[in-house]
N, C-alpha and C positions, 0 to 999 in steps of 0.2 A: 351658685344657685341661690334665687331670692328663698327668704324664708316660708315665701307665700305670695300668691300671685291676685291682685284685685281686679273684677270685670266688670264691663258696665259696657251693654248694647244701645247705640243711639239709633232708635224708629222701633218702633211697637206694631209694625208692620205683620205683611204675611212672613216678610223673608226675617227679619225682625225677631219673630218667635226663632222662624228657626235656628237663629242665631245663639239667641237667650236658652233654649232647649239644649243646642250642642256644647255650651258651656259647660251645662250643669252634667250632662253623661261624658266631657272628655276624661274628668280622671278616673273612671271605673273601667276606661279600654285598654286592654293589654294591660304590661306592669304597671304596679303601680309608684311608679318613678319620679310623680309630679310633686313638686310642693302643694302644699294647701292651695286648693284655689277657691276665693272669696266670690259669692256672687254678691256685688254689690247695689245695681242701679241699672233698672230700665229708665232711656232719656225721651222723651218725646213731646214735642209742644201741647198736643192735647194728656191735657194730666188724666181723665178717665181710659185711653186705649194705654198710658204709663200705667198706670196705678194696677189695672186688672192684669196684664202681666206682668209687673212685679211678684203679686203676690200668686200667680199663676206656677212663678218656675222658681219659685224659691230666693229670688234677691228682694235685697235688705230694704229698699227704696225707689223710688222715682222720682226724676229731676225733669224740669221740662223747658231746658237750653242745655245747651254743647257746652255753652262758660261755665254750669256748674260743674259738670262732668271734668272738665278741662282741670279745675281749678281744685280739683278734691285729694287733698293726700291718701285716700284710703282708695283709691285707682289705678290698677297698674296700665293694664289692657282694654282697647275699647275698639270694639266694633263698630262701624259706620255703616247705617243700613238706611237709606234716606233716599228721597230724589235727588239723579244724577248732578241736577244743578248747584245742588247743595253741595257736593262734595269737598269742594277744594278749600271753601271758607275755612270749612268742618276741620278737614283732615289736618290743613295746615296750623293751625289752632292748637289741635292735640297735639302734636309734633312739635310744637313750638314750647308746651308744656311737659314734655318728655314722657309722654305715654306710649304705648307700644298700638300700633292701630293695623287693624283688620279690616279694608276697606270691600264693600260689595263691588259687582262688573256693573255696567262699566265705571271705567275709574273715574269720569266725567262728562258732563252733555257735551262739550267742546276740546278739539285735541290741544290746544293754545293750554287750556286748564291742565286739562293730564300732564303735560311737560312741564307746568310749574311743578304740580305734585310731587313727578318724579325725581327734579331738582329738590324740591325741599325733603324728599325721604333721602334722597343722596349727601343732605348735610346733617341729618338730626343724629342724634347719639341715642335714639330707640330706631325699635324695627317698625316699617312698613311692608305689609303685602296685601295683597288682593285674593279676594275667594274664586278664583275658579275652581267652584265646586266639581263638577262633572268630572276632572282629572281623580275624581275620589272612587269615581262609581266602579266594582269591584271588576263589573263586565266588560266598561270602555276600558279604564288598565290594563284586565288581561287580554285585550285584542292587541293591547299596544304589547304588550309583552310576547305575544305570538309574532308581531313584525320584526320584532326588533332581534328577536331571536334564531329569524328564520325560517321558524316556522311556516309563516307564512310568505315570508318573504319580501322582495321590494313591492311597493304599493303600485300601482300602474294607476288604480281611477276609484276616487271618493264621491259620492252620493249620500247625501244627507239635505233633513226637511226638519224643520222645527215650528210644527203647527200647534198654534191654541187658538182658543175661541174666546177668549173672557172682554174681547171686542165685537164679537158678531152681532149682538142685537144692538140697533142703534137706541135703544133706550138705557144703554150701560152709560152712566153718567161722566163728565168730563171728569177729566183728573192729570196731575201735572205728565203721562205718560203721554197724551197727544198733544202736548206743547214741546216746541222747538224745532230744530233746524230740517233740512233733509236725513232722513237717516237715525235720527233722533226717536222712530217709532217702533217700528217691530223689531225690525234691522238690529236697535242697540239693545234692545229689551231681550229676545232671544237668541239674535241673530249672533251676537254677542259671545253666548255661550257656543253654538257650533262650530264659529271659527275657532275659538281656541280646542274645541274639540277635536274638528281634522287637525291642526295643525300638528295637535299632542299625539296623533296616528300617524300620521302622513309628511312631517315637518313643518319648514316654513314657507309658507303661500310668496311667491314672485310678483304673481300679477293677476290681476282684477279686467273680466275684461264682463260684456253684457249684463250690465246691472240695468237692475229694471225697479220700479218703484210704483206701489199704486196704493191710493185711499179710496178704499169701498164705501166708506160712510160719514162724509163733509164734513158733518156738525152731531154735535152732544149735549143732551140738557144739561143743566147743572144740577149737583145735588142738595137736597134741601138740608143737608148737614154735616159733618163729618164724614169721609168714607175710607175705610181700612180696606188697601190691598185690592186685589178687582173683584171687591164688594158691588153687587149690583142693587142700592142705597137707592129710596125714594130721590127722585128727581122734581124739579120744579118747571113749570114750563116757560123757561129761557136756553136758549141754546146760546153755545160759543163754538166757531170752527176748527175743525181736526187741523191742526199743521203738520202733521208727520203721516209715515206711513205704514199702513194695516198691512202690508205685503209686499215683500221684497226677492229678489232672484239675482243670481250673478253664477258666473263660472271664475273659477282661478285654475291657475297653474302654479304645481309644486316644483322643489328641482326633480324630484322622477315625476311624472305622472298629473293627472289632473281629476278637476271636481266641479260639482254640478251641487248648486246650494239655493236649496227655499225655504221661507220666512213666513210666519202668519200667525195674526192676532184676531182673523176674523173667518178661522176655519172650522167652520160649525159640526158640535162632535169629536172635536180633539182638543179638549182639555189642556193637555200636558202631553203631545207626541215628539219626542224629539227620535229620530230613527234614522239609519245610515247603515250603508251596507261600503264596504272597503273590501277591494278587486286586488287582489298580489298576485305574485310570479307563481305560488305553490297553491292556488285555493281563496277563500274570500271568506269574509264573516259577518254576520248583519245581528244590530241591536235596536232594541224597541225599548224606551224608556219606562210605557205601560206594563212590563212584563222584565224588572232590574234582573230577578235571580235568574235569569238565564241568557246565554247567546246562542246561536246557530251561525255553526261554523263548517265549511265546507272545506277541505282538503282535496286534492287533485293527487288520489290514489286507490289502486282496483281498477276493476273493469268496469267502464264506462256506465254501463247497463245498469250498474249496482250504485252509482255513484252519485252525490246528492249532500245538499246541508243537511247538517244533524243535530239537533237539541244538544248544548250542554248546560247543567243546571249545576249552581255555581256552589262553592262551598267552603270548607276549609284548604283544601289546595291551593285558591284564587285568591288573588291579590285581597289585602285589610280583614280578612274574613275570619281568619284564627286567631283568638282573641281580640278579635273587633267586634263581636257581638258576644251577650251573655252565653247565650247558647250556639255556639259556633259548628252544630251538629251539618251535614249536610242536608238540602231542603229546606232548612229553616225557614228561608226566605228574608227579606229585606229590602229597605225603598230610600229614596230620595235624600228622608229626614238622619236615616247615619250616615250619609256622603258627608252632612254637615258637619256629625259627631268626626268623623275621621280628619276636617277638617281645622274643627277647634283643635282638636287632639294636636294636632302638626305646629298648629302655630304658637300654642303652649311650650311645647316643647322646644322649642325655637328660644323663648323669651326666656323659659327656664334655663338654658343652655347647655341642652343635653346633646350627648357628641350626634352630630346629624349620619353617622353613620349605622349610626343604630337607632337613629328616629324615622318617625315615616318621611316620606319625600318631604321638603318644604314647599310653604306657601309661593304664587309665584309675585315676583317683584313686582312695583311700579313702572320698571321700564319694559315690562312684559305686558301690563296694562296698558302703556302707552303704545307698543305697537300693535296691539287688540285692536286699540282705537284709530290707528292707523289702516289696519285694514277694513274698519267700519268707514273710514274715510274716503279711501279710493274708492269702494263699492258705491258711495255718495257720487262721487267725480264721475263715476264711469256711466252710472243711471242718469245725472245732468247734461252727460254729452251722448247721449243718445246710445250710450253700451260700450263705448270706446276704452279702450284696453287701458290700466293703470299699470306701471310696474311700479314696485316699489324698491 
């Protein structure tokens, strides 16, 4: 075990904070087992959105290149929170300098990239993983734990929607999020995190068939300055064209069962809805992102007349819950921003080298990133040929 473990978040983003925030709460969850962990350095080109979360969440510094970060002995572990396209330069860089990296979804704007990646995490002598956060959230876990258990049994058919709006007004200013390929817009933005969602319930997705793709709003001004995160930032009156897409749709097939999956950047009124109800052999259970501490879960027992989903509201019993929060009373309640803490927690523990049998799940790989990006890819192929079926 290191005697101490150095951090440093590269983007001062929205996700950025959350990164730099779950840092600094991973060693107060559960035992305390961790060496010293240093917060060392927010990285970000703009040295004013560095500088104020620096001193925001308690590290030492801000750097405003990846080479310094790269280059600094007093780093062990660095998150990578940046635009997709950035990624590989990034990641390959720190990996090439033996730091331990935490990359955001997706793992790259293009899958050509992702498979360098995962080749270069497959040679470095530190660890690489990627945040698929949502595998943290206490309620998606325990539905998987209910499948997987029998509870509820084999999946027969997934439904899930992952609707935001921080696209809807066309006066929300351009930003590198509507640049790039097909697929490259909602799709890899959220869409991203729902596929690895059913999969982490339901398995691995076979095949991609009616992908469908639409841009509601052509063009965007630009901003007249900096803009953090989907900041809606004075704009100037120059516009540049949307290349990706505010809305996406597709169905797959599991090896049991199948799924029915929608994407949106420009759904007015849903913030943050990621929601999905999952159909088994014993019953079904649906979660609502706006409302973490609890699921409603239905059971296929009693008489008919009587029978029905039911509130369960989540608590120390449920997956990361007991000793994952200070107060791990039941009701407490809890959101988004500890999925993250459970998440730095894991990957600590990881680089610490604590027996994984007794740490929380780990991070998931690179090549698990790369088939993310894989099936953001067929859903591309399948909405260019007009909905035609991908297997993978």
């Amino acid at each position: 075990m290191p005697k101490d473990i150095g951090v440093a978040v590269i983007g001062a983003g929205m996700a950025g904070k959350a990164h730099a925030a779950a840092f600094r709460t991973a060693s107060t969850l559960y035992n305390p087992v961790l060496p010293p962990v240093r917060l060392v350095s927010i990285g970000d080109v703009n040295p004013e959105f560095g500088s104020i979360a620096a001193q925001r969440f308690g590290y030492e510094r801000n750097d405003t290149s990846w080479q310094a970060i790269a280059e600094a002995e007093d780093i062990d572990v660095v998150s990578v929170v940046i635009a997709n396209s950035l990624h590989r330069e990034v990641v390959e860089g720190l990996l090439a300098a033996g730091k331990h990296v935490l990359c955001e979804k997706p793992l790259s704007d293009t899958l050509d990239d992702a498979r360098a990646m995962a080749e270069a995490a497959r040679n470095a002598s530190s660890i690489a993983r990627i945040g698929f956060t949502f595998r943290r959230t206490p309620g998606i876990a325990y539905i998987r734990d209910l499948i997987r258990n029998g509870t509820l049994g084999k999946v027969l058919h997934f439904s899930g929607r992952y609707w935001t709006d921080y696209g809807f007004s066309p006066d929300a200013p351009m930003s590198w999020r509507y640049k790039g390929g097909p697929g490259s817009g909602a799709l890899a933005d959220v869409g991203s995190h729902l596929t690895y969602v059913a999969e982490f319930l339901c398995g691995d997705i076979r095949s991609i068939s009616g992908g469908r793709f639409s841009t509601a709003i052509g063009k965007r001004p630009l901003p007249l300055g900096a803009v953090m995160g989907h900041d809606h930032a004075a704009v100037i009156d120059v516009f540049e064209a949307v290349e990706n897409d505010d809305y996406a749709a597709f169905s797959a097939e599991f090896d049991h069962g199948s799924g029915g999956f929608e994407v949106s950047r420009v759904a007015a009124g849903h913030a943050n809805s990621l929601i999905f109800e999952v159909f088994c052999e014993n019953g079904a259970a649906r979660f609502d992102q706006r409302r973490p501490a609890e699921v409603e879960l239905f059971l296929n027992s009693g008489p008919s007349a009587e029978n029905g989903y039911r509130q369960v509201i989540l608590g120390p019993e449920h997956p990361y819950l007991a000793g994952g929060l200070a107060m791990d009373a039941p009701s407490v309640g809890f959101g988004q921003n500890d999925a993250f803490g459970y998440q730095a927690r894991a990957f600590l523990e990881e680089v610490a080298g604590l027996d994984e049998a007794t740490s929380l799940p780990r991070c998931a790989t690179f090549d698990e990133g790369v088939h993310n990006m894989e099936l953001l890819a067929a859903v591309a192929e399948s909405a260019l040929g007009s909905g035609k079926k991908v297997t993978l």
